[in-house]
RODO-2510 file (C-alpha; in nm, 4 decimals, decimal comma):
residues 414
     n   res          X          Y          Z
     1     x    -0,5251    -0,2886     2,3090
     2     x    -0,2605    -0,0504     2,1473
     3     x    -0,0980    -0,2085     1,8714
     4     x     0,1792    -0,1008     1,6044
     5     x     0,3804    -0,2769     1,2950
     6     x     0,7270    -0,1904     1,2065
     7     x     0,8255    -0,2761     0,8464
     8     x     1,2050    -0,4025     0,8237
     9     x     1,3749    -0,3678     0,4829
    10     x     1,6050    -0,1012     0,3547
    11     x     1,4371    -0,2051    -0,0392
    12     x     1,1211    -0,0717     0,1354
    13     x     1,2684     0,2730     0,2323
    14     x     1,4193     0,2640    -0,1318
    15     x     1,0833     0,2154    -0,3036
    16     x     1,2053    -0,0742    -0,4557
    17     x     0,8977    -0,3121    -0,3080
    18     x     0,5801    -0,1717    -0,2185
    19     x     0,4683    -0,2538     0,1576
    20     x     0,1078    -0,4037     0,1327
    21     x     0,1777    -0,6039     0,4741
    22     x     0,0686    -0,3199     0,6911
    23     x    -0,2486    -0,2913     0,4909
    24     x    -0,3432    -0,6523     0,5156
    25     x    -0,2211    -0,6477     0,9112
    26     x    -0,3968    -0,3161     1,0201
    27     x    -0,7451    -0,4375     0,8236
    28     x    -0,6977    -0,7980     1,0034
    29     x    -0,6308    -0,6273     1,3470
    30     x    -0,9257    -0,3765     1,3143
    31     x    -1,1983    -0,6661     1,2602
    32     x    -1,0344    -0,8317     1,6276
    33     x    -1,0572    -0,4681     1,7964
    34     x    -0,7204    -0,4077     1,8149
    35     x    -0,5464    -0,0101     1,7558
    36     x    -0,3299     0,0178     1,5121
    37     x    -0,1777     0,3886     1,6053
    38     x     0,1554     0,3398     1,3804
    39     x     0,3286     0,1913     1,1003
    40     x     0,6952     0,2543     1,0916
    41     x     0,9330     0,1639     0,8374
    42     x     1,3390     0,1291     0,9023
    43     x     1,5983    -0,0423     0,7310
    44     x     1,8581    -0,3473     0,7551
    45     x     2,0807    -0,1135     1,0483
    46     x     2,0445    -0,2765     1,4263
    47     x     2,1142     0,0051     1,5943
    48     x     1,7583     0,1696     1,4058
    49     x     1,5633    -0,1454     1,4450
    50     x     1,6860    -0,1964     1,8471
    51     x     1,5926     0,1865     1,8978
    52     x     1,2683     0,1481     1,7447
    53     x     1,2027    -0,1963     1,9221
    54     x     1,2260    -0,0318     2,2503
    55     x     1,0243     0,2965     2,1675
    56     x     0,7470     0,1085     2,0287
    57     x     0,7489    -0,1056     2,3300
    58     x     0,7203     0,2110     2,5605
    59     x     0,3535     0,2836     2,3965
    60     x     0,1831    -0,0017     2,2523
    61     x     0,0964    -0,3497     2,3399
    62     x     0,1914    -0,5432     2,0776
    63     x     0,4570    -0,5024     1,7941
    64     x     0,4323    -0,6389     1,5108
    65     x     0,7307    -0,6914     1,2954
    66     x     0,7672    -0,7397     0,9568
    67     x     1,0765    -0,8873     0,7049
    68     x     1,4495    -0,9389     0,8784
    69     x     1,3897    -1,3047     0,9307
    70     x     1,5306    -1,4898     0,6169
    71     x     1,9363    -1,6715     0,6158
    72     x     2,0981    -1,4031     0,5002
    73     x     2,3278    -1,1305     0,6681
    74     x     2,0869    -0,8465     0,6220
    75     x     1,7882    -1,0533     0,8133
    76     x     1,8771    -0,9319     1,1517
    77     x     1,5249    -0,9205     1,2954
    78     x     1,5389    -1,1743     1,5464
    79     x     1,9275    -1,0465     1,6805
    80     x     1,7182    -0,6991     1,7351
    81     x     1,4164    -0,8468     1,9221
    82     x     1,7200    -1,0074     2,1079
    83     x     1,8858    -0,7050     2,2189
    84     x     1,6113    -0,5216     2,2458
    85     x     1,4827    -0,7313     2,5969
    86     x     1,8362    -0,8523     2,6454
    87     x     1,7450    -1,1938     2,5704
    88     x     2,0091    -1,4707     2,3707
    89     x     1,9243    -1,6490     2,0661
    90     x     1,8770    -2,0295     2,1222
    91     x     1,8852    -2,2674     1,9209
    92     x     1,5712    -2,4298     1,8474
    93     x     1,5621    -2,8135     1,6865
    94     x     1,2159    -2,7807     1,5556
    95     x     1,2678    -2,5452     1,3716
    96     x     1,5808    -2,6977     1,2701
    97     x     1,3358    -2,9796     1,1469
    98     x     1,1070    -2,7679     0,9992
    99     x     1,3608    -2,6348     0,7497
   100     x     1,5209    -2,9680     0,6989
   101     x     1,1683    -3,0605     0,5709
   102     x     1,1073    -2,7576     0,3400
   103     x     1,4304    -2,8516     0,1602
   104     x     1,3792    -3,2609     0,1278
   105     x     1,0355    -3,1600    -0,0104
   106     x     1,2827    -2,9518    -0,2844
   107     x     1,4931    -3,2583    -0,3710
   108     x     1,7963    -3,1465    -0,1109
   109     x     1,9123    -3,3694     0,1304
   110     x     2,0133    -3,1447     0,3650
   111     x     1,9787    -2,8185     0,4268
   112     x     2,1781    -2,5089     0,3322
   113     x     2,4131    -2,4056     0,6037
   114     x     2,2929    -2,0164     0,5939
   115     x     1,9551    -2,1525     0,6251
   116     x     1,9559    -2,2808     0,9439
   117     x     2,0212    -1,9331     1,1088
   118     x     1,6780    -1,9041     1,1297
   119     x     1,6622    -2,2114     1,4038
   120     x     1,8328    -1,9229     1,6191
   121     x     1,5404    -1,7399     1,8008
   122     x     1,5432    -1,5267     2,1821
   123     x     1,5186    -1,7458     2,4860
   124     x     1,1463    -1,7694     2,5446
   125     x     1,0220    -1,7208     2,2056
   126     x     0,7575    -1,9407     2,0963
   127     x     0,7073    -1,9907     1,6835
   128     x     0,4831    -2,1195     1,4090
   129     x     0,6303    -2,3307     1,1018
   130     x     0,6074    -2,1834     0,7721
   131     x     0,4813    -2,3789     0,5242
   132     x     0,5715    -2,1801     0,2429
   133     x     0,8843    -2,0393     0,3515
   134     x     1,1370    -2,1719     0,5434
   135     x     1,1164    -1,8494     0,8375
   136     x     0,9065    -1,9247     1,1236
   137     x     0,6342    -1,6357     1,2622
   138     x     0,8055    -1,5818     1,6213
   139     x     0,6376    -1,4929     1,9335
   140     x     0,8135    -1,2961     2,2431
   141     x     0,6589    -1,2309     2,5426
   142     x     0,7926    -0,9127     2,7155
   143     x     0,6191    -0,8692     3,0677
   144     x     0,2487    -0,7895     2,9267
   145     x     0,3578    -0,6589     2,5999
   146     x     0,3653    -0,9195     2,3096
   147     x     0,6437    -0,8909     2,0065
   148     x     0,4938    -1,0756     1,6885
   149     x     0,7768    -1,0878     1,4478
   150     x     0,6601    -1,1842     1,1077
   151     x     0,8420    -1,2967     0,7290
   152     x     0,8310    -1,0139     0,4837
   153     x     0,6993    -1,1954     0,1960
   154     x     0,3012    -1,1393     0,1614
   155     x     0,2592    -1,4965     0,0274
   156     x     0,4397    -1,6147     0,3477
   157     x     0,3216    -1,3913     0,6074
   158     x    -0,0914    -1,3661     0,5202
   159     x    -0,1278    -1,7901     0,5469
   160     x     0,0774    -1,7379     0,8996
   161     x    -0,1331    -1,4582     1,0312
   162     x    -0,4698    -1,6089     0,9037
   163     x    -0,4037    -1,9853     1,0722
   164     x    -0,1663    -1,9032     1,3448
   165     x    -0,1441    -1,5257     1,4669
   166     x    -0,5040    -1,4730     1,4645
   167     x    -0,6321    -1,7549     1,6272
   168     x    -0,3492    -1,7280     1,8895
   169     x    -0,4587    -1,3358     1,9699
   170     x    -0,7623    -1,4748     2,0004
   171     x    -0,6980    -1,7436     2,2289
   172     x    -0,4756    -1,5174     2,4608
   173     x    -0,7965    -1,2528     2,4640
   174     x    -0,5861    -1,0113     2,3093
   175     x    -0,9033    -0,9349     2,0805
   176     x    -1,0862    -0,5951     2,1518
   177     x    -1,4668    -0,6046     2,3052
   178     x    -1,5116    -0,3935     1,9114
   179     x    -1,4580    -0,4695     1,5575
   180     x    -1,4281    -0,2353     1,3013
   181     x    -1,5496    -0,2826     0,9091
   182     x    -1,4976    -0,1185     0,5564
   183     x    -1,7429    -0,1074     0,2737
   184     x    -1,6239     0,0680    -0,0352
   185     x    -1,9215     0,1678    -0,2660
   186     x    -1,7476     0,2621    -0,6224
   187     x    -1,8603     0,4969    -0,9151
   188     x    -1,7667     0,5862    -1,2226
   189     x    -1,9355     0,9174    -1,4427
   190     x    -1,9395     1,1472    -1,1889
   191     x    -1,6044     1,3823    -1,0633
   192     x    -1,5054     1,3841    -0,6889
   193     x    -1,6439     1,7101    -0,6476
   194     x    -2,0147     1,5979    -0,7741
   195     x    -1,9583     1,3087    -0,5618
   196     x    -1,8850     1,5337    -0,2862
   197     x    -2,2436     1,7546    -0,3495
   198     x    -2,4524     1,4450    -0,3496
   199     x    -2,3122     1,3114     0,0055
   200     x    -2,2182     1,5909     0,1397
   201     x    -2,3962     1,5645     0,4318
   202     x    -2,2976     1,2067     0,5324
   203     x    -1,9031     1,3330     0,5325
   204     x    -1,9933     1,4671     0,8782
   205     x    -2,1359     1,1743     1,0416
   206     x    -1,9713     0,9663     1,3229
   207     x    -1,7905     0,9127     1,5389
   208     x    -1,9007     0,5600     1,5401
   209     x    -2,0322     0,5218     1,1301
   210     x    -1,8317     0,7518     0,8777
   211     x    -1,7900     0,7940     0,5003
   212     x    -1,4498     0,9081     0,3124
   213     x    -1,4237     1,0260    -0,0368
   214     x    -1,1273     0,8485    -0,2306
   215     x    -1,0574     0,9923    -0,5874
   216     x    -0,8419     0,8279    -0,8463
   217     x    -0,8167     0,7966    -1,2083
   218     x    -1,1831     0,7890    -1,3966
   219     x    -1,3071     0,6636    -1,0584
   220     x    -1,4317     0,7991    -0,7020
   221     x    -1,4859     0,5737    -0,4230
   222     x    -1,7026     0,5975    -0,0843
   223     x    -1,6081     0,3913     0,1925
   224     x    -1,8018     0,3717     0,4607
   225     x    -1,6553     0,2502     0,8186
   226     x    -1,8136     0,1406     1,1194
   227     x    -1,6802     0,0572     1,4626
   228     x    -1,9138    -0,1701     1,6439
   229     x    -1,9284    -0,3932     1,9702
   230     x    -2,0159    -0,6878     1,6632
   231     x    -1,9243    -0,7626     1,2934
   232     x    -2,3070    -0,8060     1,2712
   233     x    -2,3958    -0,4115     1,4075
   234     x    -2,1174    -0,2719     1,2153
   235     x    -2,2918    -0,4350     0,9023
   236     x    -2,6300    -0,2811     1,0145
   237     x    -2,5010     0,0200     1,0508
   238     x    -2,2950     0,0324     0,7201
   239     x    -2,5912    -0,1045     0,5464
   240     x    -2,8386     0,1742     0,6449
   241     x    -2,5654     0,4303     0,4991
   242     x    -2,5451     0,2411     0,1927
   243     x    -2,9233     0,2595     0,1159
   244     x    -2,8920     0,6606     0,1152
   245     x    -2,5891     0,6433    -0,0986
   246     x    -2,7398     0,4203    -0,3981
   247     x    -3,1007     0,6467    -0,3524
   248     x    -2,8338     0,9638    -0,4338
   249     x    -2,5812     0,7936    -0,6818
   250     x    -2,7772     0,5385    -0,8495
   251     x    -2,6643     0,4526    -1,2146
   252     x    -2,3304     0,5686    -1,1315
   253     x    -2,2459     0,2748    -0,8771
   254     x    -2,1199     0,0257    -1,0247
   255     x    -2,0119    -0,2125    -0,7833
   256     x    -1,8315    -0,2243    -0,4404
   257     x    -1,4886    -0,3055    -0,2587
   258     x    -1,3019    -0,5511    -0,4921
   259     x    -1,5367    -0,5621    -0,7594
   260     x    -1,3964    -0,3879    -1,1017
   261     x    -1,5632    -0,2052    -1,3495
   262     x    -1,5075    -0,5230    -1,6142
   263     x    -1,6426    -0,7374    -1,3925
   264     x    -2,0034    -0,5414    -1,3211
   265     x    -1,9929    -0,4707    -1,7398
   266     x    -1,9247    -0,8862    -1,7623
   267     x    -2,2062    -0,9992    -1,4458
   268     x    -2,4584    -0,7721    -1,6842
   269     x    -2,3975    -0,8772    -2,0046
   270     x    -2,3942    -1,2225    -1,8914
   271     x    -2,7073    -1,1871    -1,6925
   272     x    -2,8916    -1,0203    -1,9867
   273     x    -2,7724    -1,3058    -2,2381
   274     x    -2,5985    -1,0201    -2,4498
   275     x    -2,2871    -1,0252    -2,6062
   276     x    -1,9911    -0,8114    -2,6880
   277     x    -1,7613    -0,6593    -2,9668
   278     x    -1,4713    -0,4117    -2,9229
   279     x    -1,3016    -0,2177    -3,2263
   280     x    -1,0168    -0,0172    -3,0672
   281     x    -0,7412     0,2671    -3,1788
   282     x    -0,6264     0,5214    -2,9073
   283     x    -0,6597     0,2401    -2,6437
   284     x    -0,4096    -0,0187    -2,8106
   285     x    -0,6138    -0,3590    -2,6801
   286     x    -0,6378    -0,2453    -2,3227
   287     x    -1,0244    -0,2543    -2,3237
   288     x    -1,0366    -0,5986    -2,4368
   289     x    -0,7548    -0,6787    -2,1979
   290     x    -0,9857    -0,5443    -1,8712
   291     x    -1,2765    -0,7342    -2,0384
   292     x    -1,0549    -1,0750    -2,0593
   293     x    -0,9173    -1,0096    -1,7632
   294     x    -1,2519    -1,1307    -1,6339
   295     x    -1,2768    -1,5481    -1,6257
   296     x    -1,5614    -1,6781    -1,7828
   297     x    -1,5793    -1,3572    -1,9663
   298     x    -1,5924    -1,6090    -2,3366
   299     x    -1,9269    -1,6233    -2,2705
   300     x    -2,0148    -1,2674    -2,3647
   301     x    -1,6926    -1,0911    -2,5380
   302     x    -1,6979    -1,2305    -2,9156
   303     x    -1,4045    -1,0257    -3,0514
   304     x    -1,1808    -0,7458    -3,0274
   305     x    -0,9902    -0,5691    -3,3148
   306     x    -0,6996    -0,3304    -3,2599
   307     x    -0,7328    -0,0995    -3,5852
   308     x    -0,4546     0,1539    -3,5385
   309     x    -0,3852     0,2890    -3,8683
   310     x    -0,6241     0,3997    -4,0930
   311     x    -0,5821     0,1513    -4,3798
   312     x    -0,6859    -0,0754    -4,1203
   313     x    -0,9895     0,1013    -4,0129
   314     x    -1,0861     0,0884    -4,3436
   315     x    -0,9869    -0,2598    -4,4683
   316     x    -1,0723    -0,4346    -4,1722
   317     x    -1,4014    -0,2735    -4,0700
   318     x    -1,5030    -0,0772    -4,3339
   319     x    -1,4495     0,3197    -4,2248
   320     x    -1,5122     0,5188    -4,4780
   321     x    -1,2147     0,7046    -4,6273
   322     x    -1,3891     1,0125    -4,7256
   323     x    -1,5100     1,0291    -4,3807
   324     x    -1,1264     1,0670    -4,2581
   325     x    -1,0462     1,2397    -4,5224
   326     x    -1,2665     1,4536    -4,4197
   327     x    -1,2980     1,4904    -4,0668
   328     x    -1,0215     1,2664    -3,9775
   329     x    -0,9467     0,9560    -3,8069
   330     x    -1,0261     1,1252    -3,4645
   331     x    -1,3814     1,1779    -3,5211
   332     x    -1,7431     1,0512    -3,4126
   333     x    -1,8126     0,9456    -3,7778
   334     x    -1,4984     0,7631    -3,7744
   335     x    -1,5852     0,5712    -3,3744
   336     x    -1,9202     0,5334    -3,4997
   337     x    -1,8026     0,3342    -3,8144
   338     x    -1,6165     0,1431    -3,6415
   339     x    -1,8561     0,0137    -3,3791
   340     x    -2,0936    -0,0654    -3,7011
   341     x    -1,7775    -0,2396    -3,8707
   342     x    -1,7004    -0,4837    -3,5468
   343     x    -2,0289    -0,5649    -3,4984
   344     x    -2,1197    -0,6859    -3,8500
   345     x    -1,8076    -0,8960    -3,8042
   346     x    -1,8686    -1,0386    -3,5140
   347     x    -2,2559    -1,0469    -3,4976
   348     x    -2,2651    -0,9762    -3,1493
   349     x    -2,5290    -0,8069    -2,9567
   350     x    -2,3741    -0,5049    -2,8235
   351     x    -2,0254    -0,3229    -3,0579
   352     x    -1,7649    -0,0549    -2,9051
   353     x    -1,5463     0,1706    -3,1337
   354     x    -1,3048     0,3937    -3,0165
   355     x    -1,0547     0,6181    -3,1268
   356     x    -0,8583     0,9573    -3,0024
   357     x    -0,5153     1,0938    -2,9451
   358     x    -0,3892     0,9789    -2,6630
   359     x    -0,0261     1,1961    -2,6751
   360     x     0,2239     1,2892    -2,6255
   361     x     0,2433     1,3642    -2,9928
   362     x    -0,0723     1,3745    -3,3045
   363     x    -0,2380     1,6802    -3,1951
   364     x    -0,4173     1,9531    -3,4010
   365     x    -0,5394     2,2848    -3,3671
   366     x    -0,8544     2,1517    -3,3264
   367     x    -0,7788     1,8527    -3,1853
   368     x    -0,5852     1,8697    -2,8979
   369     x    -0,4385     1,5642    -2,7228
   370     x    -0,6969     1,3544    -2,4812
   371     x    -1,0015     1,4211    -2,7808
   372     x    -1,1473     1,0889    -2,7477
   373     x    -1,4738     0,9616    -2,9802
   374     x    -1,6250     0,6646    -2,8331
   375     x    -1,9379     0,4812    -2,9749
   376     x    -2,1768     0,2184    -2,9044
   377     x    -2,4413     0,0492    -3,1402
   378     x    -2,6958    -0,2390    -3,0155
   379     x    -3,0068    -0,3443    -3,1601
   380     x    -3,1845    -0,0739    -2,9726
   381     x    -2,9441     0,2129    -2,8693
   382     x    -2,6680     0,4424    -3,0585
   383     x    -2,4449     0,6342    -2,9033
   384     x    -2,1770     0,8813    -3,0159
   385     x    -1,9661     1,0872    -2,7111
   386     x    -1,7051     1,2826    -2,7277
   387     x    -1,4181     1,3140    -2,4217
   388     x    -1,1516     1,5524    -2,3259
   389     x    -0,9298     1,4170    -2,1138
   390     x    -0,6046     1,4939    -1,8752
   391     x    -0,2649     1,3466    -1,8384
   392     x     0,0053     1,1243    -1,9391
   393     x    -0,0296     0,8896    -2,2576
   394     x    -0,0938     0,5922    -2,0135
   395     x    -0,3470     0,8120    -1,8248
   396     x    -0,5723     0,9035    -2,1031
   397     x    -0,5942     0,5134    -2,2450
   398     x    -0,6851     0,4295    -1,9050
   399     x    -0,9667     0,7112    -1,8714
   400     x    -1,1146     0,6198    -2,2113
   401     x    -1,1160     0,2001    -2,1116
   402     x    -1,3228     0,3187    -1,8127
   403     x    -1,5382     0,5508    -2,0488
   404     x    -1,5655     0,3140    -2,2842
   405     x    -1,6643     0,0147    -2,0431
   406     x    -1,9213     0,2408    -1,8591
   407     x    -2,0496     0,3132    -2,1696
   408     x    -2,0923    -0,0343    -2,2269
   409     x    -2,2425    -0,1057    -1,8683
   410     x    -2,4865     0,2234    -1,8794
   411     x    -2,6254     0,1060    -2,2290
   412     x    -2,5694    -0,2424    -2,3136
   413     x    -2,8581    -0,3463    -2,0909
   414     x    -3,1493    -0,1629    -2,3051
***
């Protein structure tokens, strides 16, 4: 079963919304065994969307569409479909109803006039109410070729797909006799290339099981994919691969698929009864941000000080000004105070400090911009490293919140 989604919005094509409905779609149609060969994106002109209606058509077995359906003059979806099989728009009363009801449950009486253009659907169609919206999911059969045409809005289309175009594929046997899964496995410490040394081997594997490399900032992901005749195979089968990849990577997996790097540090410290203290320059707050981004995360993160400017570092936590004075704000004497100067505040088990120059401006001859210091004192452990890293301003306070909360992870459990 040869499927394809065509993304209808002219703010797509401008950038000015990013499209995360094909992602959601193509994941949900690769567990039922359907082919997703293309996404296509077009704007609000008929003529495009007709002309693409009818090649995509000519190849796949079911299109799905995406945005075009709302009350105003650019939603022109459904008058596409339309012309597309040469098939009217009729007016449909429960929909009418449906809309009626979205708005009483608003505190209007009646509907807006524009909005009941979306009662209009092609003669034939079959639909499924919105509850969040007020634009029905529509269904056109064409011969044996289904159109699925679908609300732009994420919040709108996933709770349509999930209890009403799924089930509905299902029930038609549109589903494939294969399922395909995704397991990401993600590190941190280690560059792409290194990444690439230790599983180099696996990269070749398939066609059936295969693993992917995906860099990005401070990160590198695996993700390993099987296609299987069962959800429970493919899991076998990604689960074997998996065992290789932790024996090879180890320490430097920290977690997989949606799981964040604040959330392993946070499921550790809270599992080993420690707590946490962050004193932080270079980084602005955005350390104890990740870590609070975390619920639950009271439980383990006592305190977090911005100290930006060096009267602060030493009035709040006690840097020594002879140590700046002599080796400067930017140094590991100066990170290493500062992790000893949060944690006697805060008495906590575990104490970050951090400081660098994260650009554009504030470097030195010896000190060039991305020179980050980042320490970590614990009743057991003390730890002084020094960083050079790439890029913009945001870039390099986002590399050192990763350093800096790997650090944490690799050493607060000792």
């Amino acid at each position: 079963m040869r499927a394809e989604i065509i993304s209808i919005g002219t703010e797509i094509l401008l950038g000015h919304i990013v499209n995360t409905n094909t992602a959601y779609l193509s994941k949900k149609m690769a567990l039922l065994g359907i082919d997703v060969y293309r996404h296509t994106t077009v704007g609000d002109n008929p003529m495009r969307i007709v002309s693409l209606l009818k090649e995509a058509l000519s190849r796949s077995d079911i299109v799905f569409t995406t945005g075009g359906l709302g009350p105003t003059v650019d939603d022109i979806t459904l008058n596409a479909i339309g012309s597309a099989l040469s098939r009217s728009l009729v007016f449909n009363k429960g929909i009418e109803k449906s809309i009626a009801k979205h708005f009483r449950k608003r505190g209007l009486k009646k509907a807006p006039k524009d909005a009941v253009k979306q009662a209009y659907i092609p003669r034939g169609a079959r639909w499924f109410e919105n509850k969040v919206g007020t634009a029905p999911a529509v269904l056109v059969e064409y011969g044996k070729k289904l159109i699925v045409a679908l609300p732009g809005p994420p919040r709108e289309l996933i709770p349509l797909c999930e209890k009403n175009i799924i089930p509905y594929l299902k029930r038609k046997g549109l589903a494939g006799n294969w399922t395909i899964k995704t397991k990401a496995i993600k590190t941190v410490g280690l560059v792409e290339a290194e990444v690439n040394r230790a599983v180099k081997d696996l990269l070749s594997m398939g066609p059936e099981t295969t693993v992917g490399i995906y860099a990005h900032l401070g990160e590198v992901d695996l993700k390993i994919t099987s296609k299987a005749k069962s959800e429970k195979s493919a899991n076998r089968d990604i689960k074997k691969v998996e065992k290789t990849i932790r024996k090879r990577l180890g320490k430097y997996i920290y977690g997989t698929d949606t799981e964040t790097l604040e959330y392993a540090l946070g499921t550790m410290l809270e599992k080993k009864k420690k707590t946490l203290a962050i004193a932080e320059s270079c980084t602005g707050g955005l350390i104890a941000n990740r870590i609070t981004n975390i619920s639950g995360s009271s439980k383990y993160f006592k305190m977090g000080v911005v100290a930006y400017s060096n009267k602060s570092k030493i009035n709040l936590l006690g840097v020594s000004d002879a140590k700046i004075k002599k080796s400067g704000a930017v140094s590991g004497g100066v990170a290493l105070d500062m992790a000893k100067g949060i944690k006697n505040l805060s008495k906590s088990d575990i104490a970050i400090g951090i400081t660098g120059i994260a650009g554009p401006k504030g470097k030195a001859k010896k000190k060039p911009i991305g020179l980050v210091y980042i320490a970590l004192i614990s009743d057991k452990v003390k730890v002084v490293k020094e960083y050079r890293f790439k890029g913009t301003r945001e870039e390099i306070k986002l590399q050192s919140s990763i350093a800096a909360l790997d650090l944490a992870r690799q050493h607060g459990s000792k």
